[in-house]
Structure formats: structure tokens, C-alpha cells
C-alpha positions in Angstrom: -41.6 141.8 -47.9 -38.6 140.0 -48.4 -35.1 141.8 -46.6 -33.3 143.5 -49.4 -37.5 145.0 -49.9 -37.4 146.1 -46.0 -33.9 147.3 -46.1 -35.1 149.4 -49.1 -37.9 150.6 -46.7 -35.4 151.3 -43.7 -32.9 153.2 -46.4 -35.8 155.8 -47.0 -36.7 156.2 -43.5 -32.8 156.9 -42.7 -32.7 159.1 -45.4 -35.3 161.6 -44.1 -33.5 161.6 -40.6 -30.8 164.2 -40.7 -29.5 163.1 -38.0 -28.3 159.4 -38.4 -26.5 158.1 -35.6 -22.6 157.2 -35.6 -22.2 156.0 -32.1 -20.5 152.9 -32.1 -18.7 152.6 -35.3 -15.3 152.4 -35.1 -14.9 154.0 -38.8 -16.6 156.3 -40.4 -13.9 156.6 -43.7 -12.4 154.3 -45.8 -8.9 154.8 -45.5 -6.8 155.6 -47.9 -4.1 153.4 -50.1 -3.1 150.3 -48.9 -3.6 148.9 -45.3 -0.6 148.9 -43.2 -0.6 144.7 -42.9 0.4 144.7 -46.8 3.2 147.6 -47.1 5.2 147.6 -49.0 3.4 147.2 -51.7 4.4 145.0 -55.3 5.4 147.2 -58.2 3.4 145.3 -60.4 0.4 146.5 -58.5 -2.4 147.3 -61.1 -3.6 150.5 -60.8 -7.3 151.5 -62.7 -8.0 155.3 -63.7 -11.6 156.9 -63.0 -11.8 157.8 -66.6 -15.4 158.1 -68.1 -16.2 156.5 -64.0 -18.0 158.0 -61.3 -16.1 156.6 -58.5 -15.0 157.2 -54.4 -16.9 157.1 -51.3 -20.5 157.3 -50.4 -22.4 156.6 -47.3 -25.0 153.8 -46.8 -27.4 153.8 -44.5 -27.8 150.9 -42.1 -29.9 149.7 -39.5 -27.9 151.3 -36.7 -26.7 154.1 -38.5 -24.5 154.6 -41.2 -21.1 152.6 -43.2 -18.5 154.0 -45.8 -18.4 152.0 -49.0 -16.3 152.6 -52.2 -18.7 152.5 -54.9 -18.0 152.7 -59.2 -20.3 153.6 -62.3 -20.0 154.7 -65.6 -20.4 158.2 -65.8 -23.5 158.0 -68.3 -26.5 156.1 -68.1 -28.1 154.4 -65.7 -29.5 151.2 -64.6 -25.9 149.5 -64.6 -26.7 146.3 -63.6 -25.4 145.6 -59.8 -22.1 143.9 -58.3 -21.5 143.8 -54.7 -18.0 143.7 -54.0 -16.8 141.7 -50.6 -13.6 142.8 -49.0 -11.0 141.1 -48.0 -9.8 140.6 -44.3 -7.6 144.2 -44.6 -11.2 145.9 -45.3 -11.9 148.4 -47.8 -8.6 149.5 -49.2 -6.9 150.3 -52.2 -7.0 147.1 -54.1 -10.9 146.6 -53.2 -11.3 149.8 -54.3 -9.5 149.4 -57.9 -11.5 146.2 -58.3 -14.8 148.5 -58.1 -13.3 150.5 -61.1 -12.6 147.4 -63.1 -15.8 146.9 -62.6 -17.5 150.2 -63.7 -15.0 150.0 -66.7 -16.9 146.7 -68.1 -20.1 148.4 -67.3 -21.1 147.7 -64.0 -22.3 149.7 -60.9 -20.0 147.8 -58.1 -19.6 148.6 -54.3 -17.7 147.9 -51.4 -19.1 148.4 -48.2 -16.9 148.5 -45.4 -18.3 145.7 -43.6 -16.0 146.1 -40.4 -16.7 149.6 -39.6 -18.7 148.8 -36.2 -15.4 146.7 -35.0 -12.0 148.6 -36.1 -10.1 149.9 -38.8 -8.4 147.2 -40.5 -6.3 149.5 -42.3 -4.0 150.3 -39.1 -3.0 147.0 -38.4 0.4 145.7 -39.5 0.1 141.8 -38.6 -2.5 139.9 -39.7 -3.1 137.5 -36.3 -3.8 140.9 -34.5 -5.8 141.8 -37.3 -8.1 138.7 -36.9 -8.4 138.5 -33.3 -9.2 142.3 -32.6 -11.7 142.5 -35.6 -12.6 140.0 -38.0 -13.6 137.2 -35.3 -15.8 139.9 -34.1 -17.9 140.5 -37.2 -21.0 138.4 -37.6 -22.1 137.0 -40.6 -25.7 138.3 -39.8 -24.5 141.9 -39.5 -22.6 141.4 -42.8 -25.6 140.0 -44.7 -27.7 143.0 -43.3 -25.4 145.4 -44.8 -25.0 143.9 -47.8 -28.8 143.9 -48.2 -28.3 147.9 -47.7 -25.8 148.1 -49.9 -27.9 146.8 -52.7 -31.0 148.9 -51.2 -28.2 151.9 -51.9 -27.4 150.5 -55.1 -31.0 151.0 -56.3 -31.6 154.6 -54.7 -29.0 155.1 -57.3 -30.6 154.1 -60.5 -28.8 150.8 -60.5 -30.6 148.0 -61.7 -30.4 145.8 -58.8 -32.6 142.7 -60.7 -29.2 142.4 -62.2 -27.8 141.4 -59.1 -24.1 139.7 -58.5 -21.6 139.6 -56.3 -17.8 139.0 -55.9 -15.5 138.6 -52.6 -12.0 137.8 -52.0 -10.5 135.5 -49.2 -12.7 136.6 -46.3 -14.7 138.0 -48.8 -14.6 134.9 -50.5 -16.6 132.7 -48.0 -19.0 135.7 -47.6 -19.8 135.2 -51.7 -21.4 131.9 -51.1 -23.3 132.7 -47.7 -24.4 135.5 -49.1 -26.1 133.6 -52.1 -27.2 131.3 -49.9 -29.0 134.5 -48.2 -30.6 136.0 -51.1 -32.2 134.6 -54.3 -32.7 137.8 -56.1 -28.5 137.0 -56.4 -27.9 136.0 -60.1 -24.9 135.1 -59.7 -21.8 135.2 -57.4 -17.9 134.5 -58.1 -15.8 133.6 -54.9 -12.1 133.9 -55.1 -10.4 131.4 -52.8 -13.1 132.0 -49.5 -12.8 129.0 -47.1 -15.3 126.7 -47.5 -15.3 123.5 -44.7 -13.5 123.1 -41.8 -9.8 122.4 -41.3 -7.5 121.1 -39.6 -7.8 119.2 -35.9 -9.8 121.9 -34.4 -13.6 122.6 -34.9 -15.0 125.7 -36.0 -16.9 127.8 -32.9 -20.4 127.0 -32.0 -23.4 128.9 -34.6 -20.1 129.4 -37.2 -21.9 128.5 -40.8 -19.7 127.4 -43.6 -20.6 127.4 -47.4 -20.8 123.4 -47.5 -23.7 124.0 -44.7 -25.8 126.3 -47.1 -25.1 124.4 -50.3 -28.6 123.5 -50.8 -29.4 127.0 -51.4 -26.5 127.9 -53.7 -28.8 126.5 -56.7 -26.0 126.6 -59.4 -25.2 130.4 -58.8 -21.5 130.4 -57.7 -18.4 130.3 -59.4 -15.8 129.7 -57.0 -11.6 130.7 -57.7 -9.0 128.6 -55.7 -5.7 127.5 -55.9 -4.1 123.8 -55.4 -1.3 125.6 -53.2 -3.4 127.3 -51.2 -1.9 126.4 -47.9 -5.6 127.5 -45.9 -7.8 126.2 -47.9 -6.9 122.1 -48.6 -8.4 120.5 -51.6 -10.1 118.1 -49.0 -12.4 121.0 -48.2 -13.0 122.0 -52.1 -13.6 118.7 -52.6 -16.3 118.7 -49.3 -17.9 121.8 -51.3 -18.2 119.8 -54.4 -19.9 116.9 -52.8 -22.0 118.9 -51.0 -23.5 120.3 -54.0 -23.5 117.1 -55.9 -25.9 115.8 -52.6 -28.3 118.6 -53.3 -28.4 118.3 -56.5 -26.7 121.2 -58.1 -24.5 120.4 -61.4 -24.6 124.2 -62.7 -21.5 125.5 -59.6 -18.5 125.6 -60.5 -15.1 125.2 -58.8 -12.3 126.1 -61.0 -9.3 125.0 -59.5 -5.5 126.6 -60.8 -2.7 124.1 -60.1 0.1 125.3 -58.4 -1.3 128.4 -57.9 -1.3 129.9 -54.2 -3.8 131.9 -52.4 -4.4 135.1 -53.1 -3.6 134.9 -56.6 -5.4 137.7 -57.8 -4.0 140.4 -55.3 -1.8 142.4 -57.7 -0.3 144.3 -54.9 1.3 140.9 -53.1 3.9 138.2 -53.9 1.2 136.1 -54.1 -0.1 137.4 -57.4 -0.2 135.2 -60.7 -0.9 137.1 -63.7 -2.0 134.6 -65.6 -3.9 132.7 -63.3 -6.0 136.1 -62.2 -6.3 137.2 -66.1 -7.8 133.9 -66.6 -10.5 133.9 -63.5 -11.5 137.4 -64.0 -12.9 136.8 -67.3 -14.6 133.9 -66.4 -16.2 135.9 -63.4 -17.7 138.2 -66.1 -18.7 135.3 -68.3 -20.1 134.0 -65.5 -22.1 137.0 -64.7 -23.2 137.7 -68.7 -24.3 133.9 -68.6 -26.3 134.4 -65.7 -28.1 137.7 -66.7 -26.1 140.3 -64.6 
């Protein structure tokens, strides 16, 4: 039994106990708009209507109880084939969730787990450092990868056609993308927009961390990765780690677009950051990508 197959068998045996334990998650909602860390908001912020969608919050079932997740599907049918959608370091808010419609409007059943929900609600925050020390450094990436596979095990109890597996993230999301690919074959096919990849800088990454150019052997031509040559986290000297890593194991299918002068964040509509052109162009390569590789 392979784990998405067991978390499948776990999500049935949660489901049949009414009384599915909360104790120790620090959120049990998504919150709602845009976390605090990001206010104001851009006024060219893209906004995506629930028409002909079935779209807001459900509850997944995990091994220690249960997560919010923001998930989108078109409101006939069925066996939409499946898109995981990775947050970014502000969690599960507004922007994630209007991804999950743009989604479900090109025909896809997409969620968002919110993959912090044992640690704190990111939403509240309003700096980023405090952000990342109270929370993010304290995710794992084994918890993550867990609840992703219950995500998907969700996914199916839905009537989506999880064989038609992909997934997307965005900076912390990003770098979650190409572990998570690494995780699981049944993944068709993943797009990561401008996750870090290598270590930088003078200071070396904390003992057990795992970075994408450690897992590259398992990528197998899957990935499409988004980053920009002004990204002032993420140097080309770690892209360029990333590419040579899968050139050692042999994989010539990955790609690594790479936007000049564009900075990260790019595709966050809601932020100075944004680049219209630059995000119109990744996004539909992201769903070429996935059409090319049967999602």
C-alpha cells in the first residue's frame, strides 16, 4: 500500500468517527481576505468569480485530526482531474484561494490545504520575520507531505480523478512543489513558482533540512519550475545548482524557465511585486505543462 493508498484508508476510518479530534491545531478556519503581512492590498489585484464553480472551505481529515483547505470544481461533472495547490508563507488566504478558482475555471478540481494549521495562523501576522520564526520554521516537511497525501485522499472521496494528479505552489509553496514530486510518483506533473531550491548565502541550512537539488533524482522530468533573474532570495547560482543536479541524474524533460529582470513573487497580483506579463506568460505554460503531461 503505497501512502496516498493508506491515507485513503485512514480518511475512511476518520470519516466514520464523529468525533475527530481538534486538540492541538492552532486553526481550525481559513481566514478570510488577505493576511495582515500583505495589507494594503494592490488595486490591480485579480479577483476570480465562483460562477458555474463549486468553491469555499471543506475539512480534510488528517492523521491527528482534521485541517481547513479551500478547495474549487466545476459545478457539473465529475472526475476533474486533480491539482494540489501549495500556499505560500502567509497560508491559505485570499490570493491562494482565487488561484483555486482559476483553476476550477480551466477545468480542474484544485485545493489548498492549510498546511500550517497545527502551528499558528499566518493570517494575523503583520511582518514577515515574526511570521517565519513563530510558524513556518516550525512546520516539517514530513507533516506537509502527510497532508498533502490527505488532501489528494479528499480529492478522491470527491469524485476527482486523482490519476490525473498535479500540483502547483508558490514561494514556500514553491520548494514544497518539487519535494513533493520527489515524494509521490502517482504526481504527473508539478509547476513551482520561484520555491528555493539550494542553499544560500554564508550560512548552512539546519541539520535533516532537504532541498529540491537533494531529491533531484526523483523529480524524473515532472517539474516545471517559475523564477525570476531579480529574485533577490533565490540567486541564479542555486537555479543553476538545480539544473545540474538534474543534468547528473539524468533528467532532460525539467524545465526551469527563467524571466529576466523579473523579481520574486511575480505572479502575486495583490503585491508590488507583480508582473503581468511575466505571470500571464508562466500560467499558461503551467497548464501546457499539465495537458502535456496528462493532468
Amino acid at each position: 500500500m503505497n501512502d496516498v493508498d493508506l491515507a485513503e484508508s485512514q480518511l475512511r476510518s476518520l470519516m466514520r468517527d464523529p468525533d475527530m479530534t481538534r486538540r492541538g491545531f492552532a486553526v481550525a478556519s481559513l481566514a478570510t481576505g488577505f493576511a495582515m503581512a500583505v495589507r494594503p492590498v494592490s488595486a490591480q489585484t485579480i479577483t476570480t468569480d465562483a460562477t458555474g464553480l463549486v468553491a469555499g472551505e471543506v475539512k480534510v481529515p488528517v492523521a491527528d485530526g482534521t485541517i481547513p483547505a479551500y478547495r474549487s470544481h466545476p459545478a457539473t461533472g465529475s472526475n476533474w482531474p486533480t491539482i494540489l495547490v501549495v500556499q505560500e508563507i502567509f497560508g491559505v488566504h485570499e490570493h491562494i484561494k482565487d488561484l483555486t478558482r482559476r483553476l476550477a475555471k480551466a477545468g480542474y478540481y484544485a485545493i489548498a490545504p492549510e498546511l500550517y494549521a497545527r502551528q499558528g495562523d499566518a493570517s494575523k501576522y503583520t511582518d514577515i520575520p515574526t511570521l517565519y520564526q513563530e510558524v513556518v520554521s516550525k512546520v516539517p516537511d514530513g507533516q506537509v507531505v502527510s497532508d498533502l497525501d490527505r488532501a489528494v485522499a479528499f480529492a478522491k472521496s470527491e469524485k476527482a480523478d486523482t490519476a490525473k494528479l498535479g500540483i502547483t505552489g508558490f514561494c514556500w509553496g514553491g520548494r514544497q512543489v518539487w519535494l513533493y514530486t520527489a515524494h509521490n510518483p502517482a504526481v504527473k506533473a508539478g509547476a513551482a513558482w520561484y520555491g528555493q531550491l539550494a542553499p544560500s548565502g554564508d550560512r548552512p541550512p539546519p541539520a535533516g533540512i532537504v532541498n529540491p537539488v537533494d531529491v533531484a533524482d526523483k523529480i524524473k522530468g515532472r517539474v516545471i519550475g517559475f523564477y525570476g533573474a531579480a529574485d533577490q532570495g533565490i540567486p541564479q547560482s542555486s537555479v543553476e545548482a538545480m539544473r545540474e543536479a538534474l543534468k547528473k541524474a539524468g533528467d532532460t524533460k525539467t524545465k526551469i524557465e527563467v524571466y529576466p529582470d523579473t523579481p520574486h513573487g511575480f505572479n502575486a497580483d495583490y503585491r508590488p511585486s507583480y508582473r503581468p506579463e511575466q505571470a500571464k506568460d508562466a500560467w499558461a505554460k503551467m497548464l501546457a505543462w499539465f495537458k502535456q503531461n496528462g493532468v
